[in-house]
C-alpha positions in Angstrom: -38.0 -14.8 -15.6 -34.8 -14.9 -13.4 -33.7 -11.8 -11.8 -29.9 -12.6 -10.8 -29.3 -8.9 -9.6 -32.2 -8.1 -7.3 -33.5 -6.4 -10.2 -35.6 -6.0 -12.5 -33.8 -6.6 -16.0 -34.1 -4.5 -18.8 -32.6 -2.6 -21.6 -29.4 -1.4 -21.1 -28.7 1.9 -21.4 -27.4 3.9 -24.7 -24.6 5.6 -23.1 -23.8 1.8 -22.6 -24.0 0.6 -26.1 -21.5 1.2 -28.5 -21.9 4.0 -31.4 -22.9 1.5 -34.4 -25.9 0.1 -32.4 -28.4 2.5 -33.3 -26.6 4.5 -36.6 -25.1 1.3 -38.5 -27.6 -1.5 -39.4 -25.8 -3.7 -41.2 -23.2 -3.9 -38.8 -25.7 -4.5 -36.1 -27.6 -7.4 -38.4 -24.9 -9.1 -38.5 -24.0 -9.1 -34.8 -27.0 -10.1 -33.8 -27.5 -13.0 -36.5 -26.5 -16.5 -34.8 -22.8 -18.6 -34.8 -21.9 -19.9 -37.9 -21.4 -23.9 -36.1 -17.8 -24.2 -36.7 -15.5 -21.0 -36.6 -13.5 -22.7 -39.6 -15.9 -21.5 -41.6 -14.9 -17.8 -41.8 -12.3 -17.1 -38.1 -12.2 -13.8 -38.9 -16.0 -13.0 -38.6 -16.4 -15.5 -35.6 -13.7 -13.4 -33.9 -14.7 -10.2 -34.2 -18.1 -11.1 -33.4 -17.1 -12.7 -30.4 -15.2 -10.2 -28.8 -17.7 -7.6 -29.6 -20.2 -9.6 -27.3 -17.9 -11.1 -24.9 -16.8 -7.0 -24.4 -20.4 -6.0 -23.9 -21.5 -8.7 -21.7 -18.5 -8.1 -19.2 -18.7 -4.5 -19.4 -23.0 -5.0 -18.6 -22.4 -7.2 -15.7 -19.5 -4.7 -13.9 -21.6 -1.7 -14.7 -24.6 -3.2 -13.2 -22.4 -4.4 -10.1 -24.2 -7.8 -10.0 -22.1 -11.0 -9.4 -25.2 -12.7 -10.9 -27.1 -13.1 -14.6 -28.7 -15.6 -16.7 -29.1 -16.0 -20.8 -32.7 -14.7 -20.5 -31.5 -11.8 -18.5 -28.9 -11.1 -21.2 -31.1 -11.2 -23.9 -33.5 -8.4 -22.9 -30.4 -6.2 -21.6 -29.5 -6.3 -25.2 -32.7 -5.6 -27.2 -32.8 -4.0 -30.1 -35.5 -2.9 -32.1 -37.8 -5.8 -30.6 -35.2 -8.3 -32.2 -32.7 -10.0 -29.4 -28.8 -11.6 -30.3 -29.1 -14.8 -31.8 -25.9 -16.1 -30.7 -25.8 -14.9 -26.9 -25.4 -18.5 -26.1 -22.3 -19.1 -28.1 -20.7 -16.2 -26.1 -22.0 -17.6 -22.7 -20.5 -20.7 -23.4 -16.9 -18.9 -24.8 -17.0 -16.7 -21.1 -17.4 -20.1 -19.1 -14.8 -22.2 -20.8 -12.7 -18.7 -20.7 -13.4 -18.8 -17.1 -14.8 -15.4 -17.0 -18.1 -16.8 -16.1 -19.1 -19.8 -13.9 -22.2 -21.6 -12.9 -23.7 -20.8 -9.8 -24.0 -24.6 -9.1 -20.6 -25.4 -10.1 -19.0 -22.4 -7.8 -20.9 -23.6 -4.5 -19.9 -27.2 -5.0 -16.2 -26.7 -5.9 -16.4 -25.0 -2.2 -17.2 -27.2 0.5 -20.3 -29.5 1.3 -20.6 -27.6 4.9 -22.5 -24.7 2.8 -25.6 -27.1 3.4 -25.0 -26.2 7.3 -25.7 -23.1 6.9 -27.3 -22.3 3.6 -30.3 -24.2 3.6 -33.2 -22.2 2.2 -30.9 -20.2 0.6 -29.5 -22.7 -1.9 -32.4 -24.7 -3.5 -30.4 -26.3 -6.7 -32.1 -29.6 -8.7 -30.2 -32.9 -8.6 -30.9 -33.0 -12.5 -29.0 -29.9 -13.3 -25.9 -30.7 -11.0 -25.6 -34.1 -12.7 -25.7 -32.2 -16.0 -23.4 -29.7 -15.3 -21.1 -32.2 -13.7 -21.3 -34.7 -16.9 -21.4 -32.0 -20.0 -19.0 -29.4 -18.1 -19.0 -25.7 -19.8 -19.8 -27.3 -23.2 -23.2 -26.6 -23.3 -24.9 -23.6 -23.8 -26.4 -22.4 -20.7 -30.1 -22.8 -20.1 -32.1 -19.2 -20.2 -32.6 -19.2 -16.4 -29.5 -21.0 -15.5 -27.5 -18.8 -13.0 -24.0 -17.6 -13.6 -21.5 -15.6 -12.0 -19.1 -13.0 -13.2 -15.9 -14.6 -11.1 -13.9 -11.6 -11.1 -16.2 -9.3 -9.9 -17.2 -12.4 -7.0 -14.0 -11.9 -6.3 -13.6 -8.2 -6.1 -16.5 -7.5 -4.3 -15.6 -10.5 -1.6 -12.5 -7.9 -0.5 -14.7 -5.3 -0.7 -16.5 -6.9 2.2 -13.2 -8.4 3.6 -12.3 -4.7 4.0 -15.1 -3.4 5.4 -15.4 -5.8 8.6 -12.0 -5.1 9.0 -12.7 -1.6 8.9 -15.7 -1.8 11.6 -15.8 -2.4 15.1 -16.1 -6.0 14.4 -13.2 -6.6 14.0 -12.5 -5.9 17.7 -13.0 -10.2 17.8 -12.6 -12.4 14.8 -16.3 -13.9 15.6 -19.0 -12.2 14.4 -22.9 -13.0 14.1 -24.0 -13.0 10.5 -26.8 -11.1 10.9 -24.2 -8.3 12.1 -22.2 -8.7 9.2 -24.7 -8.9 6.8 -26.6 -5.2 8.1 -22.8 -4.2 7.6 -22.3 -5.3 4.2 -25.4 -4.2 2.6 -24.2 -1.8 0.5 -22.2 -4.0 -1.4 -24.7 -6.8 -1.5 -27.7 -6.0 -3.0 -29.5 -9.5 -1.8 -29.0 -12.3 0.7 -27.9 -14.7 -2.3 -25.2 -12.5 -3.4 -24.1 -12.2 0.6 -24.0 -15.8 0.8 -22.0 -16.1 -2.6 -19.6 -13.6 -1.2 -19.3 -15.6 1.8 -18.6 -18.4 0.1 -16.0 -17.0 -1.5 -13.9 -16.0 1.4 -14.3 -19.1 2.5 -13.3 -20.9 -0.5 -10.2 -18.5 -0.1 -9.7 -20.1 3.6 -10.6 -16.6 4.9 -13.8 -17.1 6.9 -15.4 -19.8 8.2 -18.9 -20.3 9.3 -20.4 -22.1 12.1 -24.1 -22.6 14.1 -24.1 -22.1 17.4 -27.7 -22.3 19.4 -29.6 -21.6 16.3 -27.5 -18.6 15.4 -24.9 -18.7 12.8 -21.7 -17.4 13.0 -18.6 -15.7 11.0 -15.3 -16.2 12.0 -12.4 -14.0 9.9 -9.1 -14.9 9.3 -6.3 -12.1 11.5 -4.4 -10.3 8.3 -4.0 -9.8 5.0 -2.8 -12.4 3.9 -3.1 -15.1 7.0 -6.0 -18.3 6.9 -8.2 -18.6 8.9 -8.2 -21.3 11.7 -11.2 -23.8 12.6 -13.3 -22.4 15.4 -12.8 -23.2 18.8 -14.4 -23.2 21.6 -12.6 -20.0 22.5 -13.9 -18.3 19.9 -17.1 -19.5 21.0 -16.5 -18.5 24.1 -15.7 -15.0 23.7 -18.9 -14.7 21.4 -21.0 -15.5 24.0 -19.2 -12.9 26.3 -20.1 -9.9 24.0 -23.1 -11.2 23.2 -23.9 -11.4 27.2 -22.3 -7.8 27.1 -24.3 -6.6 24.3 -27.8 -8.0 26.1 -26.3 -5.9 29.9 -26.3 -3.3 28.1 -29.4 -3.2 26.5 -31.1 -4.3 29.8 -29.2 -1.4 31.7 -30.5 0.7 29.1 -34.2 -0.2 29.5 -34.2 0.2 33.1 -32.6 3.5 33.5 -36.1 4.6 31.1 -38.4 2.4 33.6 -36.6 4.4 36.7 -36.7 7.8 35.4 -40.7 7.0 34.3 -40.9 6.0 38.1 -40.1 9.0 39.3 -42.0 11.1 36.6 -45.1 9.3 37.7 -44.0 10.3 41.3 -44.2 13.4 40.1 -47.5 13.4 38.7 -49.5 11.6 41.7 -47.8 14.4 44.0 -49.3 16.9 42.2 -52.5 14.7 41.8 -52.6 15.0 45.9 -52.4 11.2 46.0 -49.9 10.2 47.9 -49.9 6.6 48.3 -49.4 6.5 44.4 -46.8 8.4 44.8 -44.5 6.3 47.5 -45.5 3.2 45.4 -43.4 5.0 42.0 -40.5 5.8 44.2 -40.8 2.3 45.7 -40.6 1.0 42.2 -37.9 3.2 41.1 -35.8 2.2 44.0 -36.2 -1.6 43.0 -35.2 -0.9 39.5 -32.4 1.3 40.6 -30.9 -1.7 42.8 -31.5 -4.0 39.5 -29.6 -1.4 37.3 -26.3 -1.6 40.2 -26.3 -5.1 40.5 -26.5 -5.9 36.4 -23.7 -2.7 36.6 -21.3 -5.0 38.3 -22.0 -8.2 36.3 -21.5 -6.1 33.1 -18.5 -4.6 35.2 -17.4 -9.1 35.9 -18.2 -9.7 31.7 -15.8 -6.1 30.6 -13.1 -7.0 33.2 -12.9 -10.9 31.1 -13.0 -9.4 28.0 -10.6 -7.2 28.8 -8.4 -9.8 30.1 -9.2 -12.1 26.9 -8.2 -9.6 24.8 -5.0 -8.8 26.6 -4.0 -12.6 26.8 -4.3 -12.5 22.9 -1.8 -9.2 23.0 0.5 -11.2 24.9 0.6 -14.1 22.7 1.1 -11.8 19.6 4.2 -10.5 21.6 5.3 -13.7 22.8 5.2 -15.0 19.3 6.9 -11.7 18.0 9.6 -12.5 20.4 10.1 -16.3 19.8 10.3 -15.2 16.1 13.0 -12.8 17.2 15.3 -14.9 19.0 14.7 -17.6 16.5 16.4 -15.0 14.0 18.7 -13.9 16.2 20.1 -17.1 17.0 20.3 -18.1 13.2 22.4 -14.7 13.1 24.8 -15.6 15.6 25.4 -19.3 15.1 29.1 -19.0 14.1 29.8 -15.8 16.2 31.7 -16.7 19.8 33.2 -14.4 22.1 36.7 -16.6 22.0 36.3 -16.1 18.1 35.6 -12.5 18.4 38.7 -11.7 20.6 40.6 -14.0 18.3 39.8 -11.6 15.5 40.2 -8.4 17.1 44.0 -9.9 17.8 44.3 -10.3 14.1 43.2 -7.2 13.3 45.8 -5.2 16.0 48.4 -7.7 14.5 47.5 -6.4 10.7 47.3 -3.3 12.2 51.0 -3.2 13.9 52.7 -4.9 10.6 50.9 -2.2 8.1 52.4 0.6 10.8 56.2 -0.6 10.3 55.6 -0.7 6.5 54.9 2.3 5.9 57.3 3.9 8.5 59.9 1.5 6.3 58.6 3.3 2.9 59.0 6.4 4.5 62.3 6.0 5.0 63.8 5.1 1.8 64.9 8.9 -0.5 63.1 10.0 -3.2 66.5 8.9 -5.7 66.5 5.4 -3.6 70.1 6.0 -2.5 71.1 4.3 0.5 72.5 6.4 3.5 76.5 5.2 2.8 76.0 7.0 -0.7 74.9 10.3 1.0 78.1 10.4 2.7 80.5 9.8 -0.4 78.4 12.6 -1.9 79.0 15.0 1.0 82.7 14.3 0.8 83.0 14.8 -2.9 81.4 18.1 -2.7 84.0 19.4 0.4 86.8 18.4 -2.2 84.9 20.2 -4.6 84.8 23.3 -2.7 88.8 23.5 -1.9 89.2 22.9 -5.1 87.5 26.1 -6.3 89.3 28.7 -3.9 92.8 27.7 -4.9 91.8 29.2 -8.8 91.3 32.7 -9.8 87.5 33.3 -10.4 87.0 35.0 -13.4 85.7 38.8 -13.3 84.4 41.0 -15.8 86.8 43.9 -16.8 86.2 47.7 -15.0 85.4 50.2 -17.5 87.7 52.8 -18.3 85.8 55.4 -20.3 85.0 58.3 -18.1 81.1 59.4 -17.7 80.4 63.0 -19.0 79.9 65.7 -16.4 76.0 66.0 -15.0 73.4 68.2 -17.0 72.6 71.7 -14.7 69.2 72.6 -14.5 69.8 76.0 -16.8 70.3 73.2 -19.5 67.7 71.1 -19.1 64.8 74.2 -18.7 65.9 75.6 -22.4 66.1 72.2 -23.3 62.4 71.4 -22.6 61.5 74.7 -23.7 62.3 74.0 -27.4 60.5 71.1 -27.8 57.2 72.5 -26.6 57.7 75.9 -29.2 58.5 73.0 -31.7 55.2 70.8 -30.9 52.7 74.2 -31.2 51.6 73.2 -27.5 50.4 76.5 -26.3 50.0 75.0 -22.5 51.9 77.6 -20.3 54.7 75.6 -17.6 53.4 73.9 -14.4 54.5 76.3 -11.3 56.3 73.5 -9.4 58.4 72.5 -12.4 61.0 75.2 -11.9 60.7 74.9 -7.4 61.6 70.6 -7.4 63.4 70.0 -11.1 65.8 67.9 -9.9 63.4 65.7 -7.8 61.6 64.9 -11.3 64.5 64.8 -13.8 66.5 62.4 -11.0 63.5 60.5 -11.3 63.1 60.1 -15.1 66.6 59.8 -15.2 
């Protein structure tokens, strides 16, 4: 029984299902019962049929996180009530021509024949079943243990491990060793056939590329997002084999520094022991490894410096390229643009600039009635005449009154005066003390 995932299949679970699978029978009898051969027949019961499985199958696979399944792994994912779905295959075969699903042996071949370089004992596939895939296409109904793929999660879960070398320290080189990347990755990939699937993948997207070197195989990444990756060269090969001559110095360095301080513990010891001899042959030793631990010090010290200079010749390029970019643009920029022209056009400009000027000192001269200055003049003579004119006639003046004004009020008067009309209005107030000391201030006032 295949085992796509990693493992082992089995029911799936009810918070997985949808409601009608365990409360409504009939519904479920007739879901599980086979294809009716051609969906003229009745379209509306093949469709709804067919998208309730099709749902459930690609919900199954992305809940599960496997890029792999089969039929037969189907089939007891969705038992129910000992019976299995009777038309499973019909709905593989939908998903393929859909291109939701793909065979396994269709995927690796539509990549690139140099898999074989590097993925044999991995990929064990029968002649028989390539020629029959190859002939019949996605028309036929997938075998039970026929491997398939769920392409858009293949897909997904290739950036997923995209992003995490880029992520890591890896990606401190573009070449990496593939046992590296696969101790990296194995979160995301549950098995060495889905790693390899995954690999192939990026490299169907022209992301990676893989190469053996000495026995070991390696993984070289494409620099960006979005940029392909280039065929390795002996560079890349190069550098590899620097941090890979790093990585061993340093491990060596490592061991000896333990063997050296054990040396000198064992001094230690045979000191206290009383012998002697035993003792001067452990500091002996320790001295030899501590000269062996200096000297691989300044060939790890040689490898660094390399590196370092590798790694800055790469910098360089980047900015060298950054900068030819630049003046590329640049130049594009200021293919018309001279400095004869420029000065040319700055002369235009103060010559616009100088004929706007005596415009608008030429508007500002004209009056607001647009009469010209000779009519200003006439004017200003008219109105002297004018004025000659006017003193030689009598102006007429209003007449002076004759009647004579009546003799001014004394204050005797006006005090009985005011008296009477405050008896007449019943107002009982008693008079203000300063109306009799300033009456004339107050009356003059009114008045």
């Amino acid at each position: 029984m295949c085992s796509p995932g990693g493992n082992p299949p089995g029911p799936a679970p009810a918070g997985d299902l949808p409601p009608e699978w365990d409360t409504d029978d009939e519904r479920m009898a007739f879901l599980f019962s086979a294809f009716k051969q051609s969906r003229e027949v009745n379209s509306t019961e093949w469709d709804s049929k067919m998208a309730f499985w099709v749902g459930l199958v690609l919900a199954r696979g992305r809940r599960r996180g496997a890029v792999r399944t089969c039929l037969r792994e189907l089939q007891n994912g969705f038992e129910r009530r000992g019976s299995v779905p009777l038309g499973l295959g019909t709905v593989l075969r939908e998903l393929l021509r859909r291109g939701k699903l793909q065979r396994e042996s269709d995927f690796m071949a539509s990549v690139d024949s140099s898999w074989i370089s590097w993925g044999v004992g991995v990929f064990i596939l029968k002649p028989l079943k390539w020629t029959l895939s190859s002939v019949l296409g996605d028309s036929k109904i997938p075998e039970e243990e026929e491997v398939l793929i769920y392409v858009e999660l293949l897909q997904e879960k290739a950036e997923e491990v995209y992003r995490l070398y880029q992520n890591s320290v890896l990606s401190s080189h573009p070449v990496v060793a593939l046992s590296e990347l696969q101790s990296l990755c194995a979160s995301v990939c549950p098995d060495e056939r889905t790693f390899y699937l995954l690999l192939l993948q990026l490299q169907k997207e022209k992301r990676v590329t893989i190469l053996e070197q000495n026995g070991e195989k390696i993984v070289k990444f494409a620099r960006g997002l979005h940029a392909k990756v280039s065929p390795m060269n002996d560079v890349d090969i190069g550098v590899y084999q620097l941090m890979q001559s790093e990585q061993l110095l340093s491990q060596k360095v490592e061991s000896l520094s333990q063997e050296a301080e054990k040396c000198k513990e064992d001094a230690r010891s045979a000191c206290r022991a009383g012998k002697k001899q035993l003792a001067l042959r452990c500091l002996k030793s320790k001295r030899r490894t501590e000269r062996r631990i200096e000297e691989l010090h300044s060939k790890l010290d040689a490898v660094q410096g390399i590196l370092d200079r590798i790694y800055a010749s790469q910098t360089d390029q980047m900015v060298f390229n950054a900068y030819q970019a630049g003046v590329g643009a640049l130049k594009l920029s200021m293919k018309d643009v001279t400095v004869e022209r420029a000065e040319n056009l700055v002369d235009q400009i103060q010559e616009l600039c100088d004929t706007q000027d005596e415009v608008a000192q030429t508007l500002a001269g004209v009056g607001i009635n647009g009469l010209a200055e000779t009519d200003t003049e006439e004017l200003e003579k008219e109105l002297d005449s004018l004025l000659q004119d006017s003193t030689k006639e009598p102006v007429d003046v209003p007449p002076v009154p004759q009647k004579v004004l009546s003799p001014p009020i004394s204050d005797a008067e006006l005090e009985a005066e005011l008296e009477k009309l405050t008896v007449c209005d019943g107002d009982v107030a008693q008079k203000a003390p300063a109306a009799s000391s300033e009456p004339k201030t107050a009356l003059g006032l009114s008045l």
